[in-house]
N, C-alpha and C positions, 0 to 999 in steps of 0.2 A: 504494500500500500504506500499510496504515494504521500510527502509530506504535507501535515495540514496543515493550510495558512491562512483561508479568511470561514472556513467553513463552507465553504457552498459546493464544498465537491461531494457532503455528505459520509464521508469515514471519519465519522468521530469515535468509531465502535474501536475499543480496546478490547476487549474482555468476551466477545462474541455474543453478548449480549444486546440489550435499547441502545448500545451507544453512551449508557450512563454509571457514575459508581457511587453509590449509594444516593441515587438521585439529584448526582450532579454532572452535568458532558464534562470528559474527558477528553484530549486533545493534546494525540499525539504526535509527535515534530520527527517525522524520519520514519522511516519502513521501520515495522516491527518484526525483529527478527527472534527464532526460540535461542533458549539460550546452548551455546556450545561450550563445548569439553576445553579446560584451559590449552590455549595456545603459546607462541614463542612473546606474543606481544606482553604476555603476565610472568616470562621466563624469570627476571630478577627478583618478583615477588615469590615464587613459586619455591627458589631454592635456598627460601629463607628460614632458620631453623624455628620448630614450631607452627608454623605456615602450611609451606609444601602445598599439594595439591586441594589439600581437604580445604582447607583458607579458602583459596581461590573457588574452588566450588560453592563455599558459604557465601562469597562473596556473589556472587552470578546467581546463584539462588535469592537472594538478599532486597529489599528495596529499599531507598530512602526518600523523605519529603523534605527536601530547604523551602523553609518560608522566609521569601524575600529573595529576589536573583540583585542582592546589590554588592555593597562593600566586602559582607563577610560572606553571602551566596556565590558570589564569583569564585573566589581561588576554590571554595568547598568543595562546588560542581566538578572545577574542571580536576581536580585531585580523584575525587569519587569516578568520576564516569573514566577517568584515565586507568584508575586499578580495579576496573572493569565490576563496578555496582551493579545489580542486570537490571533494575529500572527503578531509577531518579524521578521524582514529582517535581517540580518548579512551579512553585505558587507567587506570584507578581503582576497585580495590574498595573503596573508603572509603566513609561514609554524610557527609552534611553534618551539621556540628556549629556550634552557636553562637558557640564561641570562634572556628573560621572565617572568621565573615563579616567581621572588621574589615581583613580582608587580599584572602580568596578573592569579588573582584568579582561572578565568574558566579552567584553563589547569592543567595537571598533569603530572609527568615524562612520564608517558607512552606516553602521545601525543606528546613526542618531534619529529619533522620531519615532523608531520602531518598539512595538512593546518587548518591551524583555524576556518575557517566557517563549514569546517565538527565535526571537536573537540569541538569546541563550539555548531554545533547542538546533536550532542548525550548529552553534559550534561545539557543542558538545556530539551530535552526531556525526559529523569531521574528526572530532578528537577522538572519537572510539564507536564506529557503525554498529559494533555489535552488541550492542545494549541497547534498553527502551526506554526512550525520554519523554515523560508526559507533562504538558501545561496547562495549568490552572489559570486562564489570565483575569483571575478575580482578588476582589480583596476579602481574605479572609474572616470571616464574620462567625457570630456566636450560632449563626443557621444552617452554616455547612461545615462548619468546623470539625465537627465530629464524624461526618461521612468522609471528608479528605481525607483525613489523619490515620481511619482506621484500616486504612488499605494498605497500609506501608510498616515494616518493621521498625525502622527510626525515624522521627524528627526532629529535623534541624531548626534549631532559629537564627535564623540570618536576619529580625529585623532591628527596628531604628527608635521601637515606641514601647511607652510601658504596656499600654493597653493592648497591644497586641501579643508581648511577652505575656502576661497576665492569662489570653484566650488558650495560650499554645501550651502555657504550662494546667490549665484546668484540663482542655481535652486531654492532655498526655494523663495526667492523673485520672479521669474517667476511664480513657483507654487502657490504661496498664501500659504505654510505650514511653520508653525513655525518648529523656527530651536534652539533646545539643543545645548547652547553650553559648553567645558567646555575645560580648560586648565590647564599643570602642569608644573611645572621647582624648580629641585632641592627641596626646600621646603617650594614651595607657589602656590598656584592654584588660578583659577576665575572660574566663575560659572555666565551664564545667560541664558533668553530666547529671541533669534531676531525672530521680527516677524513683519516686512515693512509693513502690511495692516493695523496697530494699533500702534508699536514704533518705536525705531530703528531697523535696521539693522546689521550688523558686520562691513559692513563698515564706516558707523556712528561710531564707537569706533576707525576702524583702516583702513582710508581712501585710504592710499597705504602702502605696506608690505618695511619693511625694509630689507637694503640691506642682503643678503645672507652668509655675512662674519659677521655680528655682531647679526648673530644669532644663538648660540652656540644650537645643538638638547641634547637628553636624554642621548645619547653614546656620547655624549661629555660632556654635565655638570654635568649629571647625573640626578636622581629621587627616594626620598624617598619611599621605596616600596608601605609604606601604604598611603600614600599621592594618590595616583589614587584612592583608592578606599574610601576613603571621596571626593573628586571632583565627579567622578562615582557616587555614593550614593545620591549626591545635585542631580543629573542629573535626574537619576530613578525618584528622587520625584517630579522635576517640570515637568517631562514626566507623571506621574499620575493625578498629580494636573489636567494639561491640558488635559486627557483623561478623568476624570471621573468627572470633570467641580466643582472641590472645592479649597476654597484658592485662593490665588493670586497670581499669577504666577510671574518670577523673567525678565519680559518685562519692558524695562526701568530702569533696577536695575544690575547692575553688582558686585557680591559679589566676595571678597577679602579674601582669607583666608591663613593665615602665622603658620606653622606648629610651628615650632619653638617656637615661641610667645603662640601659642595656641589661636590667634586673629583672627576676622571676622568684615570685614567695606563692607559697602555699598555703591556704587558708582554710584549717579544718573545717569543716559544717556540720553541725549536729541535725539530727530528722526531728523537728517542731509540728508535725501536723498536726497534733493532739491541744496546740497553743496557738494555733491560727483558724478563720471558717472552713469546716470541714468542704471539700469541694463532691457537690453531689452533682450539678448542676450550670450549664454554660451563662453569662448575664452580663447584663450592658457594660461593657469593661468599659467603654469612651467615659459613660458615666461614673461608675467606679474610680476612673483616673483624673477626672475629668469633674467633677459635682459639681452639679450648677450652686452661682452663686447668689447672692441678690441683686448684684452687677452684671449678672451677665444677662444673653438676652441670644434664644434657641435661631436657627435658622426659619420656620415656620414663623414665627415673632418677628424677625426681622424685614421680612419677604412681603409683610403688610405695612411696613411702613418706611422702604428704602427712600421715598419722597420726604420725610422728615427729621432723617439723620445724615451726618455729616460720616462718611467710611472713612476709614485709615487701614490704609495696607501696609503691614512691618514688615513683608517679605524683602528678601533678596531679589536685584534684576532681573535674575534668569526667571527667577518663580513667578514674578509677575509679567513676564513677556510669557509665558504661556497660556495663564487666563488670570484675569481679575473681575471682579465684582465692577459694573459700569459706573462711572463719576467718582470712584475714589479714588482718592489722595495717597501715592506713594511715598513712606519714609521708609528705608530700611531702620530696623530696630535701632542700628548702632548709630546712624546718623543722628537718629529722634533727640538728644542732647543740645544740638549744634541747631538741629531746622524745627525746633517745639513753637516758633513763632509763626509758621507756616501752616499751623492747624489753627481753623476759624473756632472761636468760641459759642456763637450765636445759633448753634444746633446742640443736640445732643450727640454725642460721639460713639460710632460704633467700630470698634481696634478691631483687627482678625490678621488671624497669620494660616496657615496650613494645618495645626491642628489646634490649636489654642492656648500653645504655652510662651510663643515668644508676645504674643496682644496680651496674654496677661501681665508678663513684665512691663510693657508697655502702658499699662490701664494704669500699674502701680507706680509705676515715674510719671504719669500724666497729674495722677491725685497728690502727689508729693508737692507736686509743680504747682497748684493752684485749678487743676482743673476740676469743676465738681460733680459734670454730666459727662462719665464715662464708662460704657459697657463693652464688654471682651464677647467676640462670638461664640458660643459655646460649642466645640470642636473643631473651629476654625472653617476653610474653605472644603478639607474633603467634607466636614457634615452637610455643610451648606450644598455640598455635588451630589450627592448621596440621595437627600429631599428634596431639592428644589430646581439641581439641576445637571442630569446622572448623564448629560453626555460632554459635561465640561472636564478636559484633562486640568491635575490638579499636579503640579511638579512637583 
């Protein structure tokens, strides 16, 4: 079968079935081939002691899910699909963007514009035809979350947000599947394995998410290029470890690693599930990380009265040359000090960034400042794409 690219040739069937897995289409990037007996292409993995042949079959027999083909999805994929995983999920509704590529490996100028899970399935089926690449090109949510996930032996988290960590580590505890995780900021990462049938969990480390203003994301503090792809890299290998059953996997152990320094510490983790909400059930994580405030004000709320507020966008250029909200007012966040004379007083003010943590910072230097009519979008632009308006790309 031939590669899927817009849908319309009608093979979205994986599984010989509706075409769907667990009542969600699948879509996959490259002929699907059954899986074969190790080859020379696995020979260095192969005559590794412990390993050997049995590895490599665990391996090929084996599946994994990265959520998010970005910073830490990159190097993950292409390590996994190289020591021959026999079929990878890649879950990302994102499009490739230029600022991207000094981090996100699997891409290349040509793919700019392109959604990622199809960009990332043609090079990973270049870097290895005989395995099966499938794409999700959705954004993971608390209503499919549990039919993606349960297809696959491991899950990887390759993303950027709490709320979304949050989603992948409750499914994985619903599921019983261990969950890859891996984190970066500016130029230090962490690296482990949660897995609630045996250690901790995510929430055992980070029982509730802090607030949304003092968590500065990538476009705002930044990220050493190659810093994803050493945290990525940790990722791949405890994703092997645990497919091909060698080593000791990183359960219980939360590694520390400062680029800078060139240092790596180990951080015991005890299993607290018994001191955190038990997880029975999947629920509003945006919410959860996100709780509305008395300042803030829903996309539904806003959408009724865009004629009566003045908008303030704190994104980055790039973000807002993709889409913005129409008549408002561009400050990048870090300008906002320098251009705060540039926002009119004479309305009420509605701040929003991409998810709602850089306009809260923004809401809270505006009220510092003297402003006293200021409200943050509550989830920023993707909530607002999501309700109001689901075919705007949100960078």
């Amino acid at each position: 079968m031939g590669a899927w690219e817009d849908g319309t040739n009608g093979t979205d069937r994986t599984d010989g079935t509706d075409g769907t897995r667990g009542g969600q289409p699948i879509r996959p990037i490259g002929p699907i081939r059954p899986i074969i007996p190790p080859m020379n292409r696995y020979q260095r993995q192969i005559t590794l002691p412990n390993f050997g042949e049995e590895g490599q079959r665990r391996l090929q027999e084996s599946s994994v899910v990265i959520i998010g083909a970005g910073g830490l999805g990159s190097p993950t994929a292409l390590y996994l699909a190289a020591a021959g995983v026999g079929r990878i999920g890649v879950v990302d509704f994102d499009q490739v963007d230029i600022t991207n590529l000094h981090r996100q490996v699997l891409y290349g100028t040509k793919d700019i514009g392109e959604p990622k899970y199809r960009a990332a399935g043609r090079r990973l089926n270049d870097l290895n035809p005989d395995i099966q690449i499938e794409g999700h090109g959705e954004a993971l949510t608390s209503e499919i979350a549990l039919a993606i996930l349960a297809d696959y032996d491991v899950v990887l988290d390759g993303t950027d947000n709490f709320a979304t960590r949050y989603l992948v580590n409750d499914a994985c505890t619903i599921l019983g599947k261990p969950n890859v995780y891996g984190s970066v900021f500016r130029f230090e990462g962490q690296v482990s394995v949660f897995d609630a049938r045996t250690g901790p969990c995510y929430r055992c480390l980070y029982p509730d998410p802090p607030p949304p203003h003092l968590v500065p994301n990538c476009a705002e503090g930044g990220v050493l290029g190659v810093l994803p792809g050493i945290i990525g890299t940790m990722q791949a290998n405890e994703a092997i470890k645990l497919l091909a059953g060698i080593g000791e996997p990183l359960i219980g152990r939360l590694l520390l690693f400062d680029a800078l320094q060139a240092t790596w510490r180990t951080m015991k983790l005890r299993k607290r599930c018994e001191q955190h909400a038990a997880v029975t059930q999947l629920i509003d994580y945006e919410g959860f990380c996100s709780p509305m405030h008395e300042n803030d004000i829903t996309p539904a709320e806003l959408a009724g009265r865009l004629n009566e507020v003045t908008l303030l966008d704190v994104r980055e250029p790039h973000e807002w040359n993709v889409s913005h909200l129409e008549g408002a007012i561009h400050i990048p966040l870090q300008q906002l000090p320098k251009r705060l004379a540039e926002v009119p007083r004479d309305k009420e003010i509605v701040v929003y960034c991409r998810m709602g943590g850089r306009s809260a910072h923004a809401q809270h230097f505006m009220k510092d400042n003297g402003f006293t009519r200021v409200r943050n979008l509550a989830g920023g632009l993707i909530a607002w794409a999501r309700s109001q308006e689901p075919s705007m790309p949100v960078a």
